[in-house]
C-alpha positions in Angstrom: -112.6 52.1 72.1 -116.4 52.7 71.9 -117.8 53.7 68.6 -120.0 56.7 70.6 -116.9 58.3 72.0 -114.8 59.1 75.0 -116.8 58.9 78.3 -116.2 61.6 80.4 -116.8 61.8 84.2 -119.3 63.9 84.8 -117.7 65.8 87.2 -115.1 66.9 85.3 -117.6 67.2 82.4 -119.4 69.9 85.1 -116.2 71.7 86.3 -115.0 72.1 82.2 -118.4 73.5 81.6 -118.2 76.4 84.5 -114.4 77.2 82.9 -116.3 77.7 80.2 -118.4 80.1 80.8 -115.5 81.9 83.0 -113.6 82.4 80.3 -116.7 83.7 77.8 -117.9 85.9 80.6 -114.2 87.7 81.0 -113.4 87.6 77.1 -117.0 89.7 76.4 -116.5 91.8 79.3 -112.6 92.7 77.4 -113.9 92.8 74.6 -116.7 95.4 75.1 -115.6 97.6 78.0 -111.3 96.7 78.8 -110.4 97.2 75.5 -112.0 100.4 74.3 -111.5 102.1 78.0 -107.9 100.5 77.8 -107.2 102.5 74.4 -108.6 105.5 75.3 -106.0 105.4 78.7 -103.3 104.9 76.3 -104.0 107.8 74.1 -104.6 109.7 77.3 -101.2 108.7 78.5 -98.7 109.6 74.5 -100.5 113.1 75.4 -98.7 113.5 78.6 -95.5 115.8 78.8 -93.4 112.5 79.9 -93.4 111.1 76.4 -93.6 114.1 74.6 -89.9 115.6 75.6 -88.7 118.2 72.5 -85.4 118.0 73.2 -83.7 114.6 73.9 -80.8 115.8 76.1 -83.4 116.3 78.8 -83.6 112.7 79.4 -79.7 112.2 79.0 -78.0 110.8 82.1 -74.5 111.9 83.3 -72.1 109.0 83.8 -69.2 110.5 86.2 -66.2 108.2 85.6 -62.7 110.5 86.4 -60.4 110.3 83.5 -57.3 109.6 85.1 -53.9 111.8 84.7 -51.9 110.6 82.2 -49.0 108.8 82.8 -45.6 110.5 81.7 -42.9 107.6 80.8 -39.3 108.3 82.1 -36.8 108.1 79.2 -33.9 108.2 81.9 -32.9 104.3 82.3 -31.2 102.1 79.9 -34.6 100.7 78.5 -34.0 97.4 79.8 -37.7 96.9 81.2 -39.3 97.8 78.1 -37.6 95.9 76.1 -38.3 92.5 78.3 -41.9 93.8 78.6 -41.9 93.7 74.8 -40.0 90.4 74.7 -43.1 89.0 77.5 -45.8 90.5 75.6 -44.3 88.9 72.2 -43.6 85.8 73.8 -47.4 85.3 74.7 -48.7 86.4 71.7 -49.4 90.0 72.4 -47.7 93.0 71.0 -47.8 97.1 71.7 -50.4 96.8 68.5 -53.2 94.8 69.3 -53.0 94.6 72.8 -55.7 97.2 73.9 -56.1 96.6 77.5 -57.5 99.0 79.5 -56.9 99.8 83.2 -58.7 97.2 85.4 -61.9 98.5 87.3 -62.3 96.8 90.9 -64.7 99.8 92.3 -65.9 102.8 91.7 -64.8 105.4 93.5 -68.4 107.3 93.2 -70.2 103.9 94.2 -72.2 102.5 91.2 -73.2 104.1 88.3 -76.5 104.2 87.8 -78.9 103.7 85.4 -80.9 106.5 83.4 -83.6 107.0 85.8 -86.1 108.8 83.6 -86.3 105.6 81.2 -86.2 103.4 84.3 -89.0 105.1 85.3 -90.5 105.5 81.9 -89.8 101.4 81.2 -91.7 100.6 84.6 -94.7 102.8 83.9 -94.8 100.2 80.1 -93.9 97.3 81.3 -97.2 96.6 82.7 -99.1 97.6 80.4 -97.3 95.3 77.9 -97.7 92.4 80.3 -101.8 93.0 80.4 -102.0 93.1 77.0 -100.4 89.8 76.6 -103.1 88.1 79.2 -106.0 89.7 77.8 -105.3 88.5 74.4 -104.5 85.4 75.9 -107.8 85.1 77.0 -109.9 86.6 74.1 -107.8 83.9 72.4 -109.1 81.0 74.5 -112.4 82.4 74.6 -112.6 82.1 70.4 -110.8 79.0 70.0 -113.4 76.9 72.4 -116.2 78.9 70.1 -115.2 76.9 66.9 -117.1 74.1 66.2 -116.0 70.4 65.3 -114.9 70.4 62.0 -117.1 69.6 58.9 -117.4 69.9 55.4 -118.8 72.9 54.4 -120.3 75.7 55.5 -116.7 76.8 57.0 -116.7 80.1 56.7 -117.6 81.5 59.9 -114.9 79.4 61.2 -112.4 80.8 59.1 -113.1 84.1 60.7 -112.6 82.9 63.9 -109.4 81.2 62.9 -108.1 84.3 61.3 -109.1 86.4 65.0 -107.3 83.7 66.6 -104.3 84.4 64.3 -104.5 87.9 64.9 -104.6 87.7 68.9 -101.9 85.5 68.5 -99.6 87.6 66.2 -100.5 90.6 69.3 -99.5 88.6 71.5 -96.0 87.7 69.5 -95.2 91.4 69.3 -96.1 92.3 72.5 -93.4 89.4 74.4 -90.9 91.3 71.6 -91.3 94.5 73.6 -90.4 93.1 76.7 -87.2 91.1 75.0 -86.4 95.1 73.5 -86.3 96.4 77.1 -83.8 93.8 78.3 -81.8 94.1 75.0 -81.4 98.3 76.2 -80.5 97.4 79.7 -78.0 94.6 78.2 -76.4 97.0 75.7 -75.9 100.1 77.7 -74.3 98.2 80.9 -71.3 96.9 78.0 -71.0 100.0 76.9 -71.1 101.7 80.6 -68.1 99.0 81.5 -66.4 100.4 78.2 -66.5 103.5 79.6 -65.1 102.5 83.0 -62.7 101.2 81.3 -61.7 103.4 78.5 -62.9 106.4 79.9 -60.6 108.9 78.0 -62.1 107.4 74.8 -65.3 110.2 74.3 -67.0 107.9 71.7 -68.4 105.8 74.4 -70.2 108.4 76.5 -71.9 109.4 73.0 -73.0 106.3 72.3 -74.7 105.6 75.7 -76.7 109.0 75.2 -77.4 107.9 71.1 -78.6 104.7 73.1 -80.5 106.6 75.7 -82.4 108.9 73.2 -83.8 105.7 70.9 -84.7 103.9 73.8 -86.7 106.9 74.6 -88.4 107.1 71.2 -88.6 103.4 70.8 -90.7 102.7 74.1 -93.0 106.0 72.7 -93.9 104.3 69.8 -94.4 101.2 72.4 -96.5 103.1 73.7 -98.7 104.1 70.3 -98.7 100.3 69.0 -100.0 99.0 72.3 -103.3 101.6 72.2 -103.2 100.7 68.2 -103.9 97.1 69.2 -106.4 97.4 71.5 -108.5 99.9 68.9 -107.7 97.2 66.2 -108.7 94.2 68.0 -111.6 96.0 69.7 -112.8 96.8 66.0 -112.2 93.7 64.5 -113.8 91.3 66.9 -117.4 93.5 67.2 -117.4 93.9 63.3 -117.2 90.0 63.7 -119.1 89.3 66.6 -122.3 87.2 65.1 -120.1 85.4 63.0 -117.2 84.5 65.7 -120.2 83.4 68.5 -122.1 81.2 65.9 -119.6 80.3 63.3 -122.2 78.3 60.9 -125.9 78.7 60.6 -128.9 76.0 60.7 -129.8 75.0 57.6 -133.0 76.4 58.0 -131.5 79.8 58.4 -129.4 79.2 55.4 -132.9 78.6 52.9 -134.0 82.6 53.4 
């Protein structure tokens, strides 16, 4: 290997160059006009009468599942039946106490139950504004990373504030892929507890719960809602206070005597 370093085509060399100043171009641009029209969109948008219901049984969503007629047991015959059923059940392990089956579902007779339409539509209005957060940061974060220099002694502590930004895009970027994993976690939770129903639908507890489930949804993808503008202001705010130091992370020594 050559003591002067790796030789690179100069091609390449020329193509890595105009990524380059790609990605510094789009980063400045976010960073000076996406992010602080982006946050004010956001605050626009918590003011809106959508996420600002006052009572939560407005968004509830009726789930019609027929409670069937009860069955009424005839007492007439000898008992015979019961008593094999019992032996069956106790044979394979089951008895009258612990076995909780409920009625088998093969269709519905209303068609499918559908989904709580004013969060579905809520959750789609979010979810892309979750996923652009997430690629902006990604390239803010590429934009400061190729900004550090090569590492010396000394003199390091512009580059610590650009490895802390980094850090921070990073940790936005963590939360953010969290809110998308809390969306599927809703869907995941009431569809269980919608087959619960389905299946035990003389037991009321359910139906509350799918409504308890509804309403924190609701208030959860709100607040959603506030963190995403709250990171924009925050990064917006953080990178300009940082700006000189983040785009020229050490100074010439001649700038460094006055």
């Amino acid at each position: 290997m050559s003591s002067k370093g790796i030789k690179v085509d100069n091609d390449l060399k020329t193509k890595v160059d105009a990524f380059r100043e790609r990605i510094t171009g789009e980063a400045e641009n976010l960073v000076a006009d996406f992010f602080p029209k982006k946050l004010l969109e956001l605050d626009s948008f918590l003011k809106k009468p959508i996420l600002n219901v006052a009572d939560l049984k407005e968004i509830h969503s009726e789930i019609n599942v027929k409670v069937p007629d009860p069955i009424i047991l005839n007492n007439s015959h000898d008992g015979v039946d019961v008593q094999n059923s019992r032996k069956r059940k106790m044979e394979d392990g089951l008895d009258d106490d612990n076995c909780q089956d409920g009625p088998k579902v093969f269709a519905m007779p209303g068609g499918m139950i559908k989904s709580n339409g004013q969060l579905v539509d809520l959750i789609e209005r979010v979810k892309p504004e979750i996923r652009t957060l997430i690629e902006k940061c990604n390239t803010v974060k590429m934009w400061v990373q190729l900004l550090i220099p090569r590492i010396e002694d000394g003199n390091n502590f512009g580059v610590s504030i650009q490895e802390e930004t980094v850090a921070e895009l990073r940790t936005v970027e963590g939360e953010a892929a969290s809110y998308l994993d809390q969306i599927s976690r809703y869907y995941i939770t009431r569809a269980k507890l919608v087959s619960k129903i389905t299946k035990y639908p003389h037991v009321e507890d359910y139906q509350r719960t799918v409504t308890e489930i509804d309403e924190k949804e609701y208030i959860s993808l709100k607040i959603i809602v506030s963190e995403l503008r709250n990171q924009y202001v925050t990064l917006h705010d953080m990178i300009l206070k940082n700006i000189e130091k983040i785009k020229r992370p050490r100074s010439s020594n001649n700038e460094a005597l006055y």
